[in-house]
N, C-alpha and C positions, 0 to 999 in steps of 0.2 A: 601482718593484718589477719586476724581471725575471718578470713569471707566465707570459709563453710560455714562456721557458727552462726554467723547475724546470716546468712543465705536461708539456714534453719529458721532462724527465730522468726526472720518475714513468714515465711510459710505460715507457722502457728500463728504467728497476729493476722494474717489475713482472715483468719478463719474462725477468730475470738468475737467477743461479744464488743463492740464499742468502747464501750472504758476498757477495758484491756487491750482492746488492738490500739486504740489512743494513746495509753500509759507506754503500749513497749513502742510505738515509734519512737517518740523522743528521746529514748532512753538507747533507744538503736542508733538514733541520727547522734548520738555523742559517739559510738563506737567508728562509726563510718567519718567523723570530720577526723580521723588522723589519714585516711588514706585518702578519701576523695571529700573535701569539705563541701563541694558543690551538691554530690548528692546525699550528702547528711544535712546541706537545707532542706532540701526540697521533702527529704522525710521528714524533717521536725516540723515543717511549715503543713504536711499532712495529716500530724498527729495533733499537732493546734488546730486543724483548722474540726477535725473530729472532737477534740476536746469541748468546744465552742458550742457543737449541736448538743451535750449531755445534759440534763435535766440539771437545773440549778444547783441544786443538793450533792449532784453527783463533779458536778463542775466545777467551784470553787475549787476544791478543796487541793484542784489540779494546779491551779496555777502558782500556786508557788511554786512548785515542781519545773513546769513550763519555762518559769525565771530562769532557774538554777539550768537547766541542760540549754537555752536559748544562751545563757553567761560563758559558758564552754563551748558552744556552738556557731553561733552566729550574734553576736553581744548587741547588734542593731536591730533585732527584733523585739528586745527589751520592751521595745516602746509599742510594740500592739498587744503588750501581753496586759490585760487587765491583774491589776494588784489582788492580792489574797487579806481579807480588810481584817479576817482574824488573826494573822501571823503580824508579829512586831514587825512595824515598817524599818525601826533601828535594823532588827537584829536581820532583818530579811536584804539591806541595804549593804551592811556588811559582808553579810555570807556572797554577796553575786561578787564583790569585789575581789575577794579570797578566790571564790572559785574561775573569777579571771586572768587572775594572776597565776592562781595552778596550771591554768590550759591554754598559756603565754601572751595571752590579751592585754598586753600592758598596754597600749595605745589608749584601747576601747574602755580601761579601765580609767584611765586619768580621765578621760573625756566623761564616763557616767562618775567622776565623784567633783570636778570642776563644775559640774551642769547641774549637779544635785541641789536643787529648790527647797527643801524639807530643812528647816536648821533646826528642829525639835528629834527629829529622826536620821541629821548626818551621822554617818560611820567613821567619827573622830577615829578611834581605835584604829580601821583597819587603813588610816592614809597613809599610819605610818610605816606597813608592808611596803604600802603601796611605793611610796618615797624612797623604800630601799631597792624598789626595783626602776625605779626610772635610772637611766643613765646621762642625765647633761643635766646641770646646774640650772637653766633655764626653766624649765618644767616643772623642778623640784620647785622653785620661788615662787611660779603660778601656782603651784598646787598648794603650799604653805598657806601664803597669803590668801588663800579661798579658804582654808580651814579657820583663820583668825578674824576673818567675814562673818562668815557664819556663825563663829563662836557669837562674836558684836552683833548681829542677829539675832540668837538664840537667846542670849539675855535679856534686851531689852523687849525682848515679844512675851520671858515667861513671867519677868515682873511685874508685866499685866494682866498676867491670867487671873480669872477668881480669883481678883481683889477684895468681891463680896461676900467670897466664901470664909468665913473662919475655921481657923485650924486648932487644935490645943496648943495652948502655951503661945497664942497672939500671932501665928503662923499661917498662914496659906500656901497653896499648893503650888503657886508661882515663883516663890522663894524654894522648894524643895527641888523644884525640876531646874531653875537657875543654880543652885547649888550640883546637880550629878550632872548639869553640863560644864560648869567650869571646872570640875574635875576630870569632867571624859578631855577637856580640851588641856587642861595643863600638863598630862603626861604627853601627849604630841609637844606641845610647847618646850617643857622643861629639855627634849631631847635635839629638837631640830632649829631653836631658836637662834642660832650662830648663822644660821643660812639667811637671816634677815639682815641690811646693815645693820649696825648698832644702835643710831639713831630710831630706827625704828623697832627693835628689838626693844628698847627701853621705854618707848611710849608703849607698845604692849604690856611689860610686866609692871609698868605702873599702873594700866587700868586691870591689871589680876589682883593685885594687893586692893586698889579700890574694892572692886566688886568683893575679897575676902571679908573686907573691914566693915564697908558697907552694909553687906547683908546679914541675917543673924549668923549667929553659930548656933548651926543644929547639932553638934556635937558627935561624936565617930569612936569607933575604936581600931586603931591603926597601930603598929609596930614596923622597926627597921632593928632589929635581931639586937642583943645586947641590952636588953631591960628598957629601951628606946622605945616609949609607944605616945600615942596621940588620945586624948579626951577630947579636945576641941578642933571640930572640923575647920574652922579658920587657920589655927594655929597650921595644921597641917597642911592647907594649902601653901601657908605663909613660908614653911620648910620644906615643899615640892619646889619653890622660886627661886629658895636662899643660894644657890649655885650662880643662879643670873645676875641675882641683886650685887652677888658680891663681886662680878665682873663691871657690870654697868654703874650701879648703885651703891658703894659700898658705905655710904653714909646711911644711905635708908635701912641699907639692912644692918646695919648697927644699933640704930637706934630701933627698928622693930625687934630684934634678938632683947634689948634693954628691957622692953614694955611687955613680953609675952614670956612668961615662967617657962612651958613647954616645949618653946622654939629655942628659949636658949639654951636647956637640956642638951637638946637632939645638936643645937651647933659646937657645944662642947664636943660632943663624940665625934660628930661628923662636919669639923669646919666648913664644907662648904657643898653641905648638902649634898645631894643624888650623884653630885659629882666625887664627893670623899667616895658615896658606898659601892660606886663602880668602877674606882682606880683600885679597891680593898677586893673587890671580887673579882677581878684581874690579875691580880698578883695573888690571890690564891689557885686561880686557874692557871697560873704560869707554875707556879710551884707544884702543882700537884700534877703535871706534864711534864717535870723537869726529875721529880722524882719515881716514874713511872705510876704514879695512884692510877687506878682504873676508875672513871665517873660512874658513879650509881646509872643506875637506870629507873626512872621515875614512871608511873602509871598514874594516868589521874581518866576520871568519866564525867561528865556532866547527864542529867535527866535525874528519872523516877531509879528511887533505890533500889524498886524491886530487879530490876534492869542488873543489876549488882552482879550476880551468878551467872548470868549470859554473860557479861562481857569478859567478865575471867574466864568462863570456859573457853569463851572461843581466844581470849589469849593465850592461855593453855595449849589450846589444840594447836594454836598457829606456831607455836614452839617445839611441839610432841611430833604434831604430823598425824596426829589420832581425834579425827572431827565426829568424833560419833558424841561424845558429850556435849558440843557446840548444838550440835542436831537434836541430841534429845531435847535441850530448851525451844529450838525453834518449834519443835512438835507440839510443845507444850503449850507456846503461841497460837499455834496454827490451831488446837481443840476450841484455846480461849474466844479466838475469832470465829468459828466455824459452831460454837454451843448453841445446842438447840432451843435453850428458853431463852438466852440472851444475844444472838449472833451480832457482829460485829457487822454494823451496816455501810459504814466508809469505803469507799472505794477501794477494791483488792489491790490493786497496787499502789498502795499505803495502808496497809495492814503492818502489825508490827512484827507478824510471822512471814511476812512477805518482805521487808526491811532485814529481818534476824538471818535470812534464808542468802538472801543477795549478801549480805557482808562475810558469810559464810563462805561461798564461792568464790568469791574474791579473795580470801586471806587464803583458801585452798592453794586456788593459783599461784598467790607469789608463794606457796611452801612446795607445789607437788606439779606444779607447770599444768600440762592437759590431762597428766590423771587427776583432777580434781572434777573432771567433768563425770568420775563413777559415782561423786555424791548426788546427783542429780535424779538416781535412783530414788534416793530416800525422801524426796519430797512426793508428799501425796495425793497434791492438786496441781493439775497443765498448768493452769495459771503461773502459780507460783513459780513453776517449774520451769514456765517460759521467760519470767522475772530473773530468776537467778542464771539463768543460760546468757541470758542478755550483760550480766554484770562480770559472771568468768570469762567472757569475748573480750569487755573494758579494761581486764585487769590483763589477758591476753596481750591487746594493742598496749599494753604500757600507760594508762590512762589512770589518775591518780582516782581513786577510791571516793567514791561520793559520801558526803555527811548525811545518811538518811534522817529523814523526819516522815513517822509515822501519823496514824492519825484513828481515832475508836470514835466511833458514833452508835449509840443504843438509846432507843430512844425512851427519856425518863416515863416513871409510871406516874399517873395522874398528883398531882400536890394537892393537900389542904390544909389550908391554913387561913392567916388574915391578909387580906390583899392590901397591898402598901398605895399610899397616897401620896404627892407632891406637901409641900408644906401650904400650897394654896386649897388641898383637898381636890384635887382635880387627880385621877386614878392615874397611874403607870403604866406602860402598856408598851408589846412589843409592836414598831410601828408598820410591819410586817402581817403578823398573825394575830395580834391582837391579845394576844396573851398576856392576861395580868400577875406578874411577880407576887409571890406571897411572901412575908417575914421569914418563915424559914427556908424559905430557896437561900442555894449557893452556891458562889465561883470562887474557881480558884486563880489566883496570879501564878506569876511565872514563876514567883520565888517560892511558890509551893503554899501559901495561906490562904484559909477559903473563908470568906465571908458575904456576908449577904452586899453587893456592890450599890445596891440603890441606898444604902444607909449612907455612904458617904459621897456620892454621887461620882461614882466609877475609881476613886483614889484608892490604894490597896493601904490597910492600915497598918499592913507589917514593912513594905519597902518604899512608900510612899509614892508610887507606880502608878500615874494617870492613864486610868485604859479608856483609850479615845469612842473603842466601839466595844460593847457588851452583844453577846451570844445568846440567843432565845434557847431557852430548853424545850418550848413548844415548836420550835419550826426547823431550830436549827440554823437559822438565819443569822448571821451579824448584822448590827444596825448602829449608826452613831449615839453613843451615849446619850446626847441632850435630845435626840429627838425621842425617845420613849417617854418624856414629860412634856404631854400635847400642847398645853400652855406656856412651853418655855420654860 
């Protein structure tokens, strides 16, 4: 256990300003729950309870944060941590699960995704980690059967959403968000449905062909290697299933292979579906261990592409041992955040030079042990400096490496334009600040497209992404969608 290190770090956060002596508790009480868990509550529950007093603005932005080290921490506090209403509740719901399962909380893990209430925002995806960490059969079938709830939940809840709304091409947004959940649910399904009896394995994949046939085909572009690809989002669910069908159903799926041009393609190549393509990628991976092949090494990033050059260098460096390149871009951050006509007003610790800085130190550590701590030099703000000390301790105590999420706030310069109206003529308005949207304001969705959100009433027209709360650019505030249109 690093106790000089975090001995330090308390000193300097005692002596920091509020949001920075708040940020580095919590981020201390993760280094401290490997040695003594007791007194890494009583820090984290000091750094929340600081967090709580910061000015609105300054507060949110914390709590997801709060989530994520209480998820490593102490996973029962989950529950006084107020939600962060901008960050995806999916993606925010997944992430705690991941990072409980890194820092051994299996228990606390099943118990927040069994109890998870949200079936628009469950973390299909990450059960099924979760399920390869459970060890007794028992738990696994409570936790299955809560995924296949939920799914029967989520559907019939999004069929009713804006029923009233039209879509292009006779669509509404309730058929699109029921389509990416019966997808998020049939790769859990397609993989773990043997842990159901059969009888009831079979009632399931027959209400998934319902619901495929049922709803339109909004249509996809999908491939499985070998000139094998998918136009029709049905078809393709129908060939995520064709492995069950043809254990349970082997009439049914006979006769749907007969009736869909597409699915019988793919069942030509791959008799029986996901099940053919992972006994073929098995025996390639047997074969290429047998012949001593050495597996590639793959690199993938998710975020902003400019992001592109940091993360290579600092792969680089974490290979060389030479972080002076990793550093020059964090510098580069740290000017972006720190520029005098536009400063970066988001709380420092979520800065994206204060994030580039900490992953830094961290990748030091596992290449160069405790001299990584002479980069500590190069950083040229205490803050920061107190941040990255705090994450070379983590990586110290053996502590898996946090996914940072940064966060920029500058606050826009005045708009002009036409200020938008309800289709009743009744004005728009944040219900907050009172700030009225103009035509050419705009947001961007996750998948990177920015358009003006009041045209289509929060749906993104590039991913079809119902964003439940829209962001003021006058306050900065999140507020639920439908309440900016005063008359409903």
């Amino acid at each position: 256990m690093p106790g000089d290190i975090i001995a330090h770090a308390l000193q300097k956060a005692a002596g920091s300003s509020p949001a920075i002596r708040a940020a580095a508790r919590i981020r201390i009480a993760r280094v401290q729950s490997v040695a003594d868990p007791g007194r890494a509550r009583i820090t984290f529950e000091m750094g929340l309870e600081e967090i709580l007093t910061l000015p609105n603005r300054d507060r949110r932005p914390f709590f997801g944060q709060a989530q994520e080290v209480a998820a490593s921490v102490a996973p029962d506090l989950l529950r006084d941590i107020p939600s962060d209403s901008v960050v995806s509740k999916k993606f925010q719901s997944g992430k705690l699960i991941d990072i409980m399962l890194k820092h051994g909380h299996i228990d606390a893990a099943f118990d927040y995704a069994v109890r998870y209430d949200d079936p628009f925002n469950f973390p299909f995806g990450y059960t099924g980690n979760l399920m390869h960490k459970l060890d007794d059969q028992a738990r696994r079938l409570i936790l299955f059967r809560r995924v296949v709830d939920v799914w029967r939940a989520s559907q019939n809840s999004a069929l009713m959403t804006d029923r009233n709304i039209p879509m292009k091409n006779g669509l509404h947004s309730g058929h699109i968000r029921a389509h990416h959940l019966l997808s998020d649910f049939i790769r859990q399904f397609g993989w773990w449905w043997k842990i159901l009896p059969p009888e009831e394995a079979l009632t399931v994949v027959h209400e998934v062909v319902h619901a495929a046939m049922e709803q339109p085909d909004l249509g996809t572009r999908a491939g499985f290697g070998e000139g094998i690809g998918f136009t029709s989002s049905r078809e393709h669910v129908l060939f995520e299933v064709l492995h069950i069908l043809r254990h349970l159903d082997p009439l049914l799926a006979e006769s749907l292979i007969a009736g869909h041009q597409q699915l019988a393609v793919a069942a030509r190549r791959y008799p029986d579906g996901q099940e053919t393509i992972r006994q073929e990628l098995e025996e390639r991976r047997v074969d290429k261990e047998s012949s001593g092949a050495a597996c590639g090494v793959g690199f993938s990033m998710a975020g902003d592409q400019s992001d592109f050059a940091y993360h290579m260098a600092l792969r680089r460096s974490s290979e060389s041992g030479d972080f002076g390149p990793a550093i020059d871009h964090a510098l580069k951050r740290y000017l972006e955040d720190t520029a005098h006509d536009s400063p970066n007003l988001a709380p420092k610790g979520l800065w994206p030079s204060t994030c580039a800085f900490r992953s830094i130190l961290y990748s030091a550590e596992k290449r160069s042990g405790r001299e990584a701590a002479a980069l500590l030099d190069h950083i040229p703000d205490e803050d920061l400096s107190l941040f990255a000390e705090i994450e070379l301790a983590a990586a110290l105590a053996g502590l898996p490496e946090f996914q940072e999420t940064w966060s920029t706030w500058r606050p826009p310069p005045p708009m002009q334009g036409t200020p938008m109206r309800a289709p009743d003529g009744s004005p728009i308005r944040c219900p907050k600040c009172r700030w009225v949207p103009v035509r050419e304001a705009r947001w961007t969705c996750k998948c990177g497209h920015r358009w003006n959100t009041f045209e289509t009433r929060g749906i993104c027209p590039s991913c079809q992404y119902q964003w439940e709360v829209t962001l003021c650019p006058g306050c900065h505030e999140g507020s639920r969608h439908a309440d900016w249109y005063p008359l409903g």
